[in-house]
Every structure is written in C-alpha cells, then in structure tokens.
Rosetta silent file (secondary structure, phi, psi, omega in degrees, C-alpha in Angstrom):
SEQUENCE: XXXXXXXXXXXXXXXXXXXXXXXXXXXXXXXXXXXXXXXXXXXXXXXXXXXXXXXXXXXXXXXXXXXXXXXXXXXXXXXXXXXXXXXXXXXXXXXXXXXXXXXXXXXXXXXXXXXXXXXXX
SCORE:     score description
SCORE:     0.000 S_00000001
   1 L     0.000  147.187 -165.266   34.932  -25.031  -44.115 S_00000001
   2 L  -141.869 -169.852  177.460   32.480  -26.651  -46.061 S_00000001
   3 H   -71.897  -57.680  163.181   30.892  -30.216  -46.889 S_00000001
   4 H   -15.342  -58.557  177.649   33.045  -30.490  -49.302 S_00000001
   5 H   -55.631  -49.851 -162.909   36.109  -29.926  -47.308 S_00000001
   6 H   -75.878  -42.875  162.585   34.529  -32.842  -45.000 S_00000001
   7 H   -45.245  -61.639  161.531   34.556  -35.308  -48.174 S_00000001
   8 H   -33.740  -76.489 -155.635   37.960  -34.207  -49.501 S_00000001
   9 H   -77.958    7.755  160.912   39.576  -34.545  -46.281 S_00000001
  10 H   -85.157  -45.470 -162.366   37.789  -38.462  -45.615 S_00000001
  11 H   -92.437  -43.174 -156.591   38.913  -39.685  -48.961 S_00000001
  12 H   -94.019  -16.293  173.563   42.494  -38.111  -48.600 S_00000001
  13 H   -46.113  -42.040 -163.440   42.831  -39.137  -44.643 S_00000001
  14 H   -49.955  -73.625  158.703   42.161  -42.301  -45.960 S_00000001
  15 H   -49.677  -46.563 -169.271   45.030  -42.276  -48.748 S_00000001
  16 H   -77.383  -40.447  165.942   47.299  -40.887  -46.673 S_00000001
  17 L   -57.247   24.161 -171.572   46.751  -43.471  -43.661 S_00000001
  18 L  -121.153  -34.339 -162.374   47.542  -45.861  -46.438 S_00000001
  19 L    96.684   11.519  167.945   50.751  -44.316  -47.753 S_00000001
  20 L   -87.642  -30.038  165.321   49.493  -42.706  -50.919 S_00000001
  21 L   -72.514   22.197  171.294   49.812  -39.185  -50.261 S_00000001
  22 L   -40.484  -43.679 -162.693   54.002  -40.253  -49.443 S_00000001
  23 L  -105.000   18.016 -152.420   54.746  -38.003  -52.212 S_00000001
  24 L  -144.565   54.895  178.357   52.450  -35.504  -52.261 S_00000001
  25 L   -37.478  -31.212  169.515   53.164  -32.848  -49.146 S_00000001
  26 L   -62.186  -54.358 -165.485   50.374  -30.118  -50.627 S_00000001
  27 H   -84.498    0.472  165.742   47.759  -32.654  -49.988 S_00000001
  28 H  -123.210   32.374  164.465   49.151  -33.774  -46.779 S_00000001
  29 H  -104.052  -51.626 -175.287   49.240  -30.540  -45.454 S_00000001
  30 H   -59.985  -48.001  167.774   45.790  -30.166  -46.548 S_00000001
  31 H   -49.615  -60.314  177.761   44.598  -33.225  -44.594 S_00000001
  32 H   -17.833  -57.472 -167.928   46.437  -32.041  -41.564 S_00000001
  33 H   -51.547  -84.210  177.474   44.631  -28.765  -41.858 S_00000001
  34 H   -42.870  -35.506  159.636   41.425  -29.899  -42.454 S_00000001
  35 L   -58.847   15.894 -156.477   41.313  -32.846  -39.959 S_00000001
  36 L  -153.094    9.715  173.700   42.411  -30.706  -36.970 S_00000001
  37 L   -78.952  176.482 -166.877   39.174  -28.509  -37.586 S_00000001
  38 L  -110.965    0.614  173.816   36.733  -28.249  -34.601 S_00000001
  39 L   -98.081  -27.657 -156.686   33.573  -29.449  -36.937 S_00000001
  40 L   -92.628   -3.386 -156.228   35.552  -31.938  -38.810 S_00000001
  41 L   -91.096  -97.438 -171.392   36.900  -33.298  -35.050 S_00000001
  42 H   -22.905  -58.351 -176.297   33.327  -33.145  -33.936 S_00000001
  43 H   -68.473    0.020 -177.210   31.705  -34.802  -36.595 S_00000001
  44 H  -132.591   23.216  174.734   34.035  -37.603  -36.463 S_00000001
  45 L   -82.761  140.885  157.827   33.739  -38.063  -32.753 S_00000001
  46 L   -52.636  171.217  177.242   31.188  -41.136  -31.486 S_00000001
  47 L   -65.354  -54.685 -171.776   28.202  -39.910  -30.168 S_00000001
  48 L   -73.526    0.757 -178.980   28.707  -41.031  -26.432 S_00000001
  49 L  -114.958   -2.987  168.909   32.102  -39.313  -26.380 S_00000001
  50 L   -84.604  129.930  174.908   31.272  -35.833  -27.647 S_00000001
  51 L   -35.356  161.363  144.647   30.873  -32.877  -24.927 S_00000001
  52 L   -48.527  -62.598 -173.190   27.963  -31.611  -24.236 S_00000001
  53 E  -168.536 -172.703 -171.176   28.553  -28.230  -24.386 S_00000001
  54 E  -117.333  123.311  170.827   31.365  -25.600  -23.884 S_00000001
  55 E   -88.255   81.583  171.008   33.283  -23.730  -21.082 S_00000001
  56 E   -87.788  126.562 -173.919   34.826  -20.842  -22.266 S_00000001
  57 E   -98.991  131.088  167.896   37.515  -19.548  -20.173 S_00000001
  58 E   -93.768  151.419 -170.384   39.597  -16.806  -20.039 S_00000001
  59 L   -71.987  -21.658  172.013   43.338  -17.673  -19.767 S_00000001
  60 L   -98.227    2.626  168.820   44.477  -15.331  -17.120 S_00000001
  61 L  -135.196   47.982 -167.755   41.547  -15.791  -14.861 S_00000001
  62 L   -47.528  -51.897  164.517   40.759  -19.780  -14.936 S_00000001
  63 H   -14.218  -51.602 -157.496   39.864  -19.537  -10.934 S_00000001
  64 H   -90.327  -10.889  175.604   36.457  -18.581  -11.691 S_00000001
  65 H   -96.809    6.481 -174.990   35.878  -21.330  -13.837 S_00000001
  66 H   -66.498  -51.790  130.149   37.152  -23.809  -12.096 S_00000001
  67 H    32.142  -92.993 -171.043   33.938  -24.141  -10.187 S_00000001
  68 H   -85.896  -58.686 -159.270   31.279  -24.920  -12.960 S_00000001
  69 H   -72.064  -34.453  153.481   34.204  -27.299  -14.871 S_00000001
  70 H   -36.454  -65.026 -175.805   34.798  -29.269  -11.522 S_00000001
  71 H   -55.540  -90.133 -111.246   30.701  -29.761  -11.062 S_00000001
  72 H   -89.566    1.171 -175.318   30.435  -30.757  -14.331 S_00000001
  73 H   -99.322  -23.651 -164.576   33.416  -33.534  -14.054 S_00000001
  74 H   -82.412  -25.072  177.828   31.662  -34.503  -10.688 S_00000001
  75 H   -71.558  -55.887 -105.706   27.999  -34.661  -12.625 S_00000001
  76 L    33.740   67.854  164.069   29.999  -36.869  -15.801 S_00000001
  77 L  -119.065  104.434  160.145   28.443  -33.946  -17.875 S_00000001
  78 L   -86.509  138.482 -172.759   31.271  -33.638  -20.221 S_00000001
  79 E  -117.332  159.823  158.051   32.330  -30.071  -21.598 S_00000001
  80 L  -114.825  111.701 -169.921   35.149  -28.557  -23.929 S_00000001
  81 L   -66.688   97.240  154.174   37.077  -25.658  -22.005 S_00000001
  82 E   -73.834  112.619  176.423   37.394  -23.153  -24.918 S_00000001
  83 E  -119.683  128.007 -173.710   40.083  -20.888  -23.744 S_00000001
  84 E  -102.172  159.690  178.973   40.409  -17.107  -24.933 S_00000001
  85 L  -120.679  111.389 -165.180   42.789  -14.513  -24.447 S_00000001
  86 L   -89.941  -14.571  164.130   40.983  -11.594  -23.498 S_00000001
  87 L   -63.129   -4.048  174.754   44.433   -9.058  -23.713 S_00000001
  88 L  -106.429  -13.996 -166.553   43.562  -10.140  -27.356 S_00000001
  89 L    92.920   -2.302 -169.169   39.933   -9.550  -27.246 S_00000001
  90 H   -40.103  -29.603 -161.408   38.993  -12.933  -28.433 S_00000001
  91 H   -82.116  -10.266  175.387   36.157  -12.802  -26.429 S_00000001
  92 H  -104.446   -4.040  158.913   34.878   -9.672  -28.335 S_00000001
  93 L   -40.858  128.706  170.326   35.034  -11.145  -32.221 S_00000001
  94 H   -49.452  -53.782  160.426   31.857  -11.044  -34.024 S_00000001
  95 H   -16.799  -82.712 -173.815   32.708  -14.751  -34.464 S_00000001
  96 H   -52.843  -30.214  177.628   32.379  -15.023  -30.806 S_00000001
  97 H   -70.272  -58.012 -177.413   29.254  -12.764  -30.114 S_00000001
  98 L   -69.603   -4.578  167.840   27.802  -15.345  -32.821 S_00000001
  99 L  -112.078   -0.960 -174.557   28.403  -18.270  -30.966 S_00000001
 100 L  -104.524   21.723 -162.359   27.674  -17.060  -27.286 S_00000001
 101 L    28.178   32.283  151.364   24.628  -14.755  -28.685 S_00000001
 102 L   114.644    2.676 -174.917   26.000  -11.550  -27.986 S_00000001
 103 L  -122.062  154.016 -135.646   27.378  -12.180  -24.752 S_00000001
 104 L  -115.182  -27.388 -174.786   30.958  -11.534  -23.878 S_00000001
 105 L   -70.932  127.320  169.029   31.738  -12.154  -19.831 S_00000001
 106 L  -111.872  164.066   28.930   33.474  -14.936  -19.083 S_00000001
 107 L   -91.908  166.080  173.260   33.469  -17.617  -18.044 S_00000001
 108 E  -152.380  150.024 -177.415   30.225  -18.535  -19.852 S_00000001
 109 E   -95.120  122.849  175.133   28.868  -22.138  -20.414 S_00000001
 110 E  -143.151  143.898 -157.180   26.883  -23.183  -23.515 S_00000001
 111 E  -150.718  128.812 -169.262   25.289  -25.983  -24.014 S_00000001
 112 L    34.247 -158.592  176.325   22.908  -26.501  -27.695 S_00000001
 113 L   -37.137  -42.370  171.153   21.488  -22.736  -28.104 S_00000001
 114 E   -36.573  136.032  174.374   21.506  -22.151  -24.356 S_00000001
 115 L  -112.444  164.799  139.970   24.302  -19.235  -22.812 S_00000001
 116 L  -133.204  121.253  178.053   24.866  -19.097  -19.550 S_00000001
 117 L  -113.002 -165.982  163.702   26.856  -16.461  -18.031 S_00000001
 118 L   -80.611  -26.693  163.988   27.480  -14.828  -14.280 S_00000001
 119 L   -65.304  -34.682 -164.500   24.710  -12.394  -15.330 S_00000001
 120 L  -117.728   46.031  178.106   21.705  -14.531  -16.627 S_00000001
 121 L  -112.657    0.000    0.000   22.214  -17.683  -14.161 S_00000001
C-alpha cells in the first residue's frame, strides 16, 4: 500500500461516487479494495473519532479481554478490537511481532509505540 495507492484511490472514490467509473468494474474493484484498507480507513477518519490504540483479541478466548475493552468504554478511551485466530497462528506472523514488538500473548493493548501485555503490566 503506498502513497500512491492513497491518491489513486481519492481521485477514483471520487469518480465513482459520481457515476464515472459505471462502466469500468477493474477500477471499481480497485477502489473497493483500496478504500477498505486499515491506513487508507485511518487516514480518512477525523481526528476526534479515531481510536486510540488497539485491543487485540483472540477469537476463542474474548473473556479475558473483556475486562481492559469494558474500562476503556467506561474511561471514553476509544480502541479497535483487532481479533486473531490463534488455531491460525495469526498472532505469530512476523507482520504481527512487527506491530506488537515481538510480543505474542494475547490479549495485548497498544497504544502509539507502547505494548502492553499480561506479562509487562
């Protein structure tokens, strides 16, 4: 995903909420695509309505996280409950190591650079 991608898919949102891509299904697949991305989302959220930070959850054991995502609804500290499938391993993708800095238990909380697990709190 690129800058690029973020231009493209602004000018062709545009056209298509207009009715110019009508005819043109490649490029209104590609908006779809691109617009439904979790930077191009973000970046086109207002400021006072974007989380905070993230709750990732695993999907078969949401109990423990219910917890920290309850405090944080009762605080207004809004989050976005990322949910993994850990029978898939999601939670062990280098991807994932790179956005939690290496750490893998969930549930874990992140908020800017900050991790928070059940281990470092």
């Amino acid at each position: 995903f690129s800058i690029m991608d973020c231009i493209i898919g602004d000018i062709l949102a545009v056209a298509d909420s207009i009715g110019l891509l009508r005819d043109f299904e490649v490029l209104k697949t590609y908006v779809r695509r691109v617009t439904r991305r979790r930077f191009y989302v973000e970046s086109h959220t207002p400021l006072e309505d974007r989380p905070i930070g993230y709750l990732y959850i695993d999907s078969q054991f949401v109990s423990r996280s219910v917890p920290v995502y309850w405090l944080a609804l009762e605080l207004g500290i809004k989050l976005q409950l990322v949910i993994l499938d850990i029978k898939r391993k999601e939670n062990k993708s280098e991807a994932f190591k790179l956005e939690t800095n290496g750490t893998t238990d969930l549930p874990i909380l992140r908020i800017g650079n900050v991790v928070l697990s059940k281990y470092n709190i």
